[in-house]
C-alpha positions in Angstrom: 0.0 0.0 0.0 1.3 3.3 -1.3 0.6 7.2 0.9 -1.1 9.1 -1.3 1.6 11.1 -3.8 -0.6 14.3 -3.4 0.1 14.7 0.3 3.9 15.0 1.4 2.9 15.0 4.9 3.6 11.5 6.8 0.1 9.4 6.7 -0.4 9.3 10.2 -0.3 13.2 10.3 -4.0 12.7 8.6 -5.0 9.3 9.9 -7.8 8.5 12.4 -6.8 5.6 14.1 -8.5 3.1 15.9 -7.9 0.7 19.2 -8.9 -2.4 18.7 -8.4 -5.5 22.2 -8.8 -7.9 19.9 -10.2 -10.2 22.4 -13.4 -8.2 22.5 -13.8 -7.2 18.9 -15.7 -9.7 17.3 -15.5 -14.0 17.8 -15.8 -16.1 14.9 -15.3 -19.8 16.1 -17.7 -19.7 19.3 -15.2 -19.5 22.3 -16.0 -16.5 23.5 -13.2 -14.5 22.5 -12.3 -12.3 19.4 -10.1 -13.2 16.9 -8.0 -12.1 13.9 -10.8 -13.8 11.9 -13.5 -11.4 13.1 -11.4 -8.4 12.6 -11.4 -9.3 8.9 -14.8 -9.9 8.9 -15.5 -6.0 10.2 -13.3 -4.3 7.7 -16.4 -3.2 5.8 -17.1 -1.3 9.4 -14.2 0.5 9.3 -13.9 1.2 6.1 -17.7 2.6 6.5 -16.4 4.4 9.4 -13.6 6.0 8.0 -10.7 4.5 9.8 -7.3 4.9 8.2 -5.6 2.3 10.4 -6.1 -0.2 13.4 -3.8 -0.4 16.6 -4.1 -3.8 18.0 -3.6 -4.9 21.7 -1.0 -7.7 21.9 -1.7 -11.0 19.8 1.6 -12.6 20.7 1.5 -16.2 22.2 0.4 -15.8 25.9 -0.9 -17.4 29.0 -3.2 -14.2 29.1 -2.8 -13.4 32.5 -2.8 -9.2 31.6 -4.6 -9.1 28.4 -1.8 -10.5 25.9 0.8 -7.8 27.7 2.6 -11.1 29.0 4.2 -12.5 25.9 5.4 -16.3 25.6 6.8 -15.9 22.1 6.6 -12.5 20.2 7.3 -14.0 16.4 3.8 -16.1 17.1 0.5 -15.6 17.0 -1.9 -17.1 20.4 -3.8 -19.8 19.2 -6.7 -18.2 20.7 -6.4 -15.9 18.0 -5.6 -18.0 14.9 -2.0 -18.1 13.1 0.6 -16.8 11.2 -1.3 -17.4 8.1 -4.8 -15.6 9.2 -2.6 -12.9 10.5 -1.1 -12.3 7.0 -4.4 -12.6 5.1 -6.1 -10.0 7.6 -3.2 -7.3 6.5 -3.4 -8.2 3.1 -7.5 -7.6 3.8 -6.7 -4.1 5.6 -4.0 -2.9 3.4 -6.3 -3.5 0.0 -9.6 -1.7 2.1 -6.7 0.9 2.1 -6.5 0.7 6.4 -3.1 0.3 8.4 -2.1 -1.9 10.7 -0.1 -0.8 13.7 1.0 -3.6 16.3 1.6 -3.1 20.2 5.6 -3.7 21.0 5.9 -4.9 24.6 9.7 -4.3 25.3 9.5 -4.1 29.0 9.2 -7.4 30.1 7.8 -10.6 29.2 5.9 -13.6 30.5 8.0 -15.9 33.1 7.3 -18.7 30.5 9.3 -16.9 27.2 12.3 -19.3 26.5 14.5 -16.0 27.6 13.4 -15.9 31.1 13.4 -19.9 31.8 16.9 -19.5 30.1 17.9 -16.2 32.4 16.6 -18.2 35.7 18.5 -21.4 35.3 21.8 -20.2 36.3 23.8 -17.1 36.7 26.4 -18.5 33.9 23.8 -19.1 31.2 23.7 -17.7 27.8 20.8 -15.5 28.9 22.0 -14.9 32.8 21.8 -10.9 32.7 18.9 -10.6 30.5 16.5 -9.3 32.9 17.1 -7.2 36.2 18.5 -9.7 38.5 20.0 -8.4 42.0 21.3 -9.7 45.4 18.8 -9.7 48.3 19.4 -7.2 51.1 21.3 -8.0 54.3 18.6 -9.0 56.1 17.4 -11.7 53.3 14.8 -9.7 52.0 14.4 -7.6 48.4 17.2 -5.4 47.4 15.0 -2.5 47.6 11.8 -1.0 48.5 10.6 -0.4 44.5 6.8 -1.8 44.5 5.1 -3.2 41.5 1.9 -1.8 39.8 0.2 -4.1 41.0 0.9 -4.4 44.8 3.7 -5.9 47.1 7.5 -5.8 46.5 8.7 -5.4 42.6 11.1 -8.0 43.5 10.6 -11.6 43.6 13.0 -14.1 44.9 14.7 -16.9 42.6 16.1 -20.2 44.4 18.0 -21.5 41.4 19.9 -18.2 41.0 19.6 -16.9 44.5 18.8 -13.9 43.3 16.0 -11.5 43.2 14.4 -10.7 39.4 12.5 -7.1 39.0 9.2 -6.9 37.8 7.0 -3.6 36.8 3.9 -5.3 37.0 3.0 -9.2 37.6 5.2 -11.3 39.3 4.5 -13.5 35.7 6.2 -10.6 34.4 9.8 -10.2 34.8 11.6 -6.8 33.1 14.6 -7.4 30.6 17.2 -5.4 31.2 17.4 -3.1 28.1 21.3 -2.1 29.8 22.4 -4.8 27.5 22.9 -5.1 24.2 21.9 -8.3 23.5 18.7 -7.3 24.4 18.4 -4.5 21.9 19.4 -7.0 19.4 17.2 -9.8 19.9 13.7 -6.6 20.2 15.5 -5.3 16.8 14.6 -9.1 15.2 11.2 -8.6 16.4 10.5 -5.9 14.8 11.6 -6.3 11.9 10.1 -10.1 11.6 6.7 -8.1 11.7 8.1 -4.8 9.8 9.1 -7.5 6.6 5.5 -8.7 6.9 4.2 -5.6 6.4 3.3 -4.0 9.4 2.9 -0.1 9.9 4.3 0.2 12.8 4.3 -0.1 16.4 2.6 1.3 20.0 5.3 0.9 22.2 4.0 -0.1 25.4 5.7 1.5 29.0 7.8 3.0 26.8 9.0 4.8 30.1 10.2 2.4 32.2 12.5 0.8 30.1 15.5 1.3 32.3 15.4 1.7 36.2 18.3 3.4 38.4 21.7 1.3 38.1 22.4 1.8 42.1 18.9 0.7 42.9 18.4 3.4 45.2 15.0 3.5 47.4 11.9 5.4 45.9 10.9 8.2 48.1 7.3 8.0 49.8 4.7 10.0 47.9 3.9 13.5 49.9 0.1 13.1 48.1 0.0 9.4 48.7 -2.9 10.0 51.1 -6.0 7.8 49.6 -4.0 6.3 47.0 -3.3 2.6 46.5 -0.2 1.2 47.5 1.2 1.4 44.3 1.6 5.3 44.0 2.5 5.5 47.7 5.6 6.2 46.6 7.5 8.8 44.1 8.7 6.8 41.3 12.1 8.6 40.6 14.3 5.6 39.9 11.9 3.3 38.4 9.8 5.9 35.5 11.2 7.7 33.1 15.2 7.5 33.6 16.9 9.6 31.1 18.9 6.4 29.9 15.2 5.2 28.7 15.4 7.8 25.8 17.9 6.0 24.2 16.1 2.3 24.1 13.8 4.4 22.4 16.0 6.3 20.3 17.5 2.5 19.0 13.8 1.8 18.6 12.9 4.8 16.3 16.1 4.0 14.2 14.9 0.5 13.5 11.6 1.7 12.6 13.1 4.3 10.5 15.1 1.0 8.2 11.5 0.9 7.0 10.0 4.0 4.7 6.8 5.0 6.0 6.0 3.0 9.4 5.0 4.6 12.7 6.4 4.5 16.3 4.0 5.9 18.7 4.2 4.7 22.7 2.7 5.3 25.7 4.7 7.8 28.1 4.4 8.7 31.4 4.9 12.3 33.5 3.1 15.2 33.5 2.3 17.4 29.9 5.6 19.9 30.3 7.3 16.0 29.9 5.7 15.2 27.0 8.1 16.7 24.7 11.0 14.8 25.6 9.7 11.7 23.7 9.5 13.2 20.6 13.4 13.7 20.9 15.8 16.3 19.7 19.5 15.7 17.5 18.3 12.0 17.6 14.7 11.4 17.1 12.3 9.3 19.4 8.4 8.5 19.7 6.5 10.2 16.2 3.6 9.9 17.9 3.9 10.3 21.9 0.2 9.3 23.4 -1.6 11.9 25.1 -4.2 11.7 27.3 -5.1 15.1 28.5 -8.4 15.5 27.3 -9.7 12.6 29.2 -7.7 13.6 32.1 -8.8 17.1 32.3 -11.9 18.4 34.1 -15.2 18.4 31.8 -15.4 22.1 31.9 -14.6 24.7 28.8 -11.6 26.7 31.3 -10.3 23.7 32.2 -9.9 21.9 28.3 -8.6 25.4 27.1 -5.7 25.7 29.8 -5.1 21.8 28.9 -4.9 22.5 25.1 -2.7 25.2 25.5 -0.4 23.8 28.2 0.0 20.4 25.8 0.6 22.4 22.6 3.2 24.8 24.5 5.0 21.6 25.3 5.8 20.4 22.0 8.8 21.0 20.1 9.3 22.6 16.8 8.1 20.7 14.1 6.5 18.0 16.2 2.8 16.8 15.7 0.3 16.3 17.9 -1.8 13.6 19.1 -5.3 13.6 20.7 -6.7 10.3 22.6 -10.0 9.5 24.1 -10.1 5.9 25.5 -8.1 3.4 25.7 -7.5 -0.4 27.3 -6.2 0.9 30.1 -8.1 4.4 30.8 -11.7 4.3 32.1 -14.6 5.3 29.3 -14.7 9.1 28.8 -18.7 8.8 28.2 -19.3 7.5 31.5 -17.5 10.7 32.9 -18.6 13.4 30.8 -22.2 11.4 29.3 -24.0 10.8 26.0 -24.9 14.6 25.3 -21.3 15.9 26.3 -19.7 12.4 24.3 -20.8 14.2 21.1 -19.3 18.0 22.1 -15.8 15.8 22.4 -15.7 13.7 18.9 -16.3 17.3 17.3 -13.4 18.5 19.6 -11.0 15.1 18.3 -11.8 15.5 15.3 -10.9 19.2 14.8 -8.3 19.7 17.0 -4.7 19.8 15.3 -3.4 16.2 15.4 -3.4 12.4 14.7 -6.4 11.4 17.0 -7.0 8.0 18.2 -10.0 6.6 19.9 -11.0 3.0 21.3 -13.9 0.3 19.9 -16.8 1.5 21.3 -16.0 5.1 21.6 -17.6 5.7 18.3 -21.1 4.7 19.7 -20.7 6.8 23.0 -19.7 3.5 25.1 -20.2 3.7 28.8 -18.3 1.6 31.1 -20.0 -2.1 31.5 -20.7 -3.2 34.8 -18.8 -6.5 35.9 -19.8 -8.1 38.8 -17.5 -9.6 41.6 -17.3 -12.8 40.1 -17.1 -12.0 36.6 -13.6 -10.0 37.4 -10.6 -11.0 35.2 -8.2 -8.2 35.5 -5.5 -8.2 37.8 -5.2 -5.1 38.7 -8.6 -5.5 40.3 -7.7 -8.5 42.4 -3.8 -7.8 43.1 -5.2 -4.0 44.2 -9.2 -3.9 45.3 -11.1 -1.7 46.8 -9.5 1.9 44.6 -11.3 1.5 41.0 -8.4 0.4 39.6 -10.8 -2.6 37.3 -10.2 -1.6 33.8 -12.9 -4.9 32.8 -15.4 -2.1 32.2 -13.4 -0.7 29.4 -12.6 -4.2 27.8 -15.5 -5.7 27.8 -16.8 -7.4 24.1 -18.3 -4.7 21.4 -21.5 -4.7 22.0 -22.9 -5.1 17.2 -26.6 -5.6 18.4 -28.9 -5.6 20.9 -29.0 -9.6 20.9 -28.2 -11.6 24.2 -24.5 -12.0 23.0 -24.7 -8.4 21.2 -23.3 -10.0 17.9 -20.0 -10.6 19.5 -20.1 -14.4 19.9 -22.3 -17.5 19.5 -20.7 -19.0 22.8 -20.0 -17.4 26.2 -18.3 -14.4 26.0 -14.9 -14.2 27.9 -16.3 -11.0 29.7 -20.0 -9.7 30.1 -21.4 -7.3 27.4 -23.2 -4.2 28.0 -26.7 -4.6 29.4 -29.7 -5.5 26.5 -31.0 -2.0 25.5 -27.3 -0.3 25.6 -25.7 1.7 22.2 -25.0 -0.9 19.9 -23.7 -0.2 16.5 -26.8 -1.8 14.5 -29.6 0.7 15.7 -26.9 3.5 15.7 -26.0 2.6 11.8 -29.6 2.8 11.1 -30.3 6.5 12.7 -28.8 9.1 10.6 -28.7 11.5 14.0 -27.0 9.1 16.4 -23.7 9.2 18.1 -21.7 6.7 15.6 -23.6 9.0 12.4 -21.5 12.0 14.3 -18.1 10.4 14.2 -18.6 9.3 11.1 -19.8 12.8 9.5 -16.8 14.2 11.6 -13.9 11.9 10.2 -15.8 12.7 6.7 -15.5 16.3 7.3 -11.9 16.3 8.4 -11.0 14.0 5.3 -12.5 16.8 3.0 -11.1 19.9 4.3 -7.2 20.1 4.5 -8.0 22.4 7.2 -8.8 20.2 9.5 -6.0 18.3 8.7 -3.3 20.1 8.5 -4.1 24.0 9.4 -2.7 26.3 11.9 -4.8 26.5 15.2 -4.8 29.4 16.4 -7.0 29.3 20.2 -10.0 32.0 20.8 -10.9 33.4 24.1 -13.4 30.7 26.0 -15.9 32.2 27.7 -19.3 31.4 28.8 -18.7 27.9 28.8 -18.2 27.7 25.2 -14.6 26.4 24.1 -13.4 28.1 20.9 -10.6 28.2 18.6 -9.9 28.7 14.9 -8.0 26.3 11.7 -6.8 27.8 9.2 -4.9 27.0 6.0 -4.7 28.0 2.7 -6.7 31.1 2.8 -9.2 28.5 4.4 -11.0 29.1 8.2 -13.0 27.0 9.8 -13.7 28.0 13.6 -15.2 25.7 16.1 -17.0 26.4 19.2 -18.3 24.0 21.5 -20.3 24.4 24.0 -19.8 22.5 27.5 -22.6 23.6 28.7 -26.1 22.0 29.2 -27.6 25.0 28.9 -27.8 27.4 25.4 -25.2 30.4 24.8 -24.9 32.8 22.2 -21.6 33.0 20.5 -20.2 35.4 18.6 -17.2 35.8 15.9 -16.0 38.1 13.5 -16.5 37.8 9.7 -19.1 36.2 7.2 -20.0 32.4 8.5 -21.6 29.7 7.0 -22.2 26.8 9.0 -20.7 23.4 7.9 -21.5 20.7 10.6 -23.3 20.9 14.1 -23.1 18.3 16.3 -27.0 17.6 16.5 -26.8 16.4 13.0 -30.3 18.4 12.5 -29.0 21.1 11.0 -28.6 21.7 7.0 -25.3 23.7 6.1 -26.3 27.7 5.6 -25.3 31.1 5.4 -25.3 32.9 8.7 -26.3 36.6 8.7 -25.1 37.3 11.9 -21.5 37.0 13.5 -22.8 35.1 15.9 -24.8 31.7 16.8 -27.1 30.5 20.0 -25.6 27.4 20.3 -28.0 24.9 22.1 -27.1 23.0 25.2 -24.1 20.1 24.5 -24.1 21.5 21.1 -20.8 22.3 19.0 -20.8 23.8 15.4 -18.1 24.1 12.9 -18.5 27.3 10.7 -16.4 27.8 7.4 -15.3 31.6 7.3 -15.5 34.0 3.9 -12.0 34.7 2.8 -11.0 37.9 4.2 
């Protein structure tokens, strides 16, 4: 698959792209679980959609303890998924429907099962001995440290063949390698590239910020705001996150990526938005896409987004692009926080906003989080940590296609329970030209049209009044957007001849305005094309 020849600009700079947990998408042999099969069977979804390319959560060979994030094997595909050969003919299927395919990369740890780890663990003097972050225990017998995992207790867990403690982020299952050695880079190289020569189109990088811890192993410090907080962030993580050694796994990461002509390397990071720009890298380059999460971190009010906006686009270096994301595998369902009316004012916001933006299964129909009860828990997080809201089941629970028992997803039992009968599914939402999934779809059809959108200046307006304003232009083209966070109407006002192109209610035909200035109705938001001046 080719970019485009009439657009220089890389393809992700234009993209919408779309989170897919595979394991929730859409079964096709009955066991309750999606599959690389029923990804292929929705292309025609999000082709209909708009989508310009799919970012998968892991597919690797896995005992599945943390949704595919502990990897057995990272050149295989999980049986639960299918193989090497329904793997190819699903990117053969996206790339001719003319949709990407961009592959998490998990080069923080792996599962205690991968042949590297039983290898590591055997014996200090095997070929694989300092592969992962082995240390002595402390004088008194216990770990080397007081570094805590993600997910509760010590980060250190003790070895008796070695007699050593081995390090571990998250689940005891899953121990770190130790990116200090170069063997290490060597052997993640090979992996990407066995997926890069298949024709992937890049990579998520996942903790892309913890790659290297402190090489003294000197104690966090406690947490001055740990008060409430789980266990976990009872501590400031110092010599654990974001290292400055980390840039450079990443840096060997972007060069690898960069043997390969048009491919991607996006990642999650970590650290507040004034850290953000550090991943995109400076003489050497880094992430291309560095995930951001502000606005579903930010407080649902129009002050709050504006000082958010500006603070994230104030951080960024010259020359680098922005990114906007809205849900995720691991964040909890913006619709649930900001609901269904609100849901609407933010895809206008995504999809206008300068930047790639990105946005999870289910986001498209206004997905709230699914309620899971007690028994019906699978993520760890949940059971390791109780009692804080730390489940992220909500969030992965199957796509809900229909309002059937199984909503579509599967003719068996699925993994993790669906949405309650009655809740958005995409069948009714296909069928009403005004609903939620119409929206996105009108947006991302918008934003395709109008170069704008795209790739235009942005250039912020005063908020006020609860309406959140700003201006794209490009071109001799302006398109202003105002959006209005309020439940209530306001009257807005601008300067220059308007027409208006798009309002969120989907009820409104495009027209001329006569007046500089708009009563925009409770949860509404309105793009307006602007007369050449």
């Amino acid at each position: 698959m080719t970019d485009e020849s009439h657009d220089e600009s890389p393809w992700w700079q234009s993209a919408v792209i779309y989170e897919v947990a595979l394991i929730s998408f859409q079964d096709t042999d009955g066991d309750g679980k999606g599959d690389l099969a029923g990804l292929k069977s929705r292309i025609d979804y999000l082709k209909w959609l708009g989508i310009d390319a799919v970012w998968l959560t892991p597919i690797y060979n896995s005992p599945f303890r943390d949704l595919g994030y502990d990897i057995s094997d990272y050149c295989a595909i999980d049986p639960a998924f299918g193989t090497l050969g329904t793997f190819d003919e699903l990117l053969a299927a996206l790339h001719e429907a003319g949709i990407r395919l961009v592959l998490d990369l998990v080069p923080n740890h792996t599962a205690n099962d991968h042949e590297w780890f039983v290898g590591s663990r055997s014996s200090r003097n095997s070929a694989k001995a300092d592969w992962y972050i082995w240390a002595e225990a402390a004088e008194n017998g216990g770990p080397p440290n007081n570094w805590l995992s993600r997910f509760g207790g010590s980060a250190w867990e003790w070895c008796e063949a070695r007699r050593q403690y081995y390090y571990h982020s998250f689940l005891v299952e899953q121990p770190d390698l130790n990116w200090r050695n170069a063997e290490v880079h060597a052997a993640m190289a090979d992996v990407m590239r066995f997926w890069l020569d298949r024709g992937v189109d890049g990579f998520r990088v996942d903790a892309s910020a913890v790659l290297i811890k402190d090489a003294h192993l000197r104690d966090n410090p406690r947490n001055p705001e740990a008060e409430g907080k789980p266990p976990p962030q009872r501590q400031t993580p110092v010599f654990t996150d974001d290292r400055p050694e980390t840039m450079h796994c990443i840096e060997f990461m972007r060069g690898v990526i960069d043997e390969y002509p048009g491919r991607l390397l996006c990642g999650e990071v970590q650290g507040k938005t004034d850290r953000i720009g550090h991943f995109y890298g400076t003489e050497r380059p880094r992430l291309h896409l560095p995930l951001n999460f502000a606005l579903l971190d930010t407080p649902w009010d129009a002050l709050s987004l504006q000082a958010a906006i500006d603070a994230y686009f104030n951080a960024l270096p010259e020359r680098a692009w922005p990114v906007w994301v809205i849900g995720g595998h691991d964040k909890q369902r913006v619709a649930s926080k900001i609901g269904e009316a609100q849901m609407r004012v933010l895809a206008m916001l995504l999809m206008t906003l300068k930047g790639t933006p990105f946005l999870y299964m289910g986001d498209e129909i206004g997905r709230k989080r699914v309620p899971i009860p007690p028994d019906r828990i699978r993520d760890p997080f949940e059971k390791l940590v109780p009692g804080f809201g730390l489940c992220r089941d909500p969030e992965r629970a199957p796509m809900r296609w229909d309002a059937s028992v199984n909503g579509g997803f599967t003719s068996g039992a699925p993994w993790l329970p669906l949405d309650p009968e009655g809740s958005a599914n995409v069948t009714d939402q296909q069928s009403d030209e005004r609903s939620t999934l119409a929206l996105f779809r009108a947006l991302v059809a918008v934003r395709r049209e109008h170069a704008c959108l795209r790739q235009g200046r942005y250039e912020p307006l005063r908020s006020q009044s609860d309406v959140l304003a700003f201006r794209r232009v490009a071109n001799g083209q302006e398109m202003l957007v105002a959006l209005n966070i309020a439940a209530e109407p306001r009257k807005w006002h601008w300067q220059g001849s308007g027409h208006l192109l798009l309002s969120t209610g989907l009820d409104q035909a495009p027209r001329s305005l006569p007046e500089a200035s708009i009563l925009l109705r409770g949860n509404e938001g309105v793009i307006i094309t602007l007369q050449p001046r």
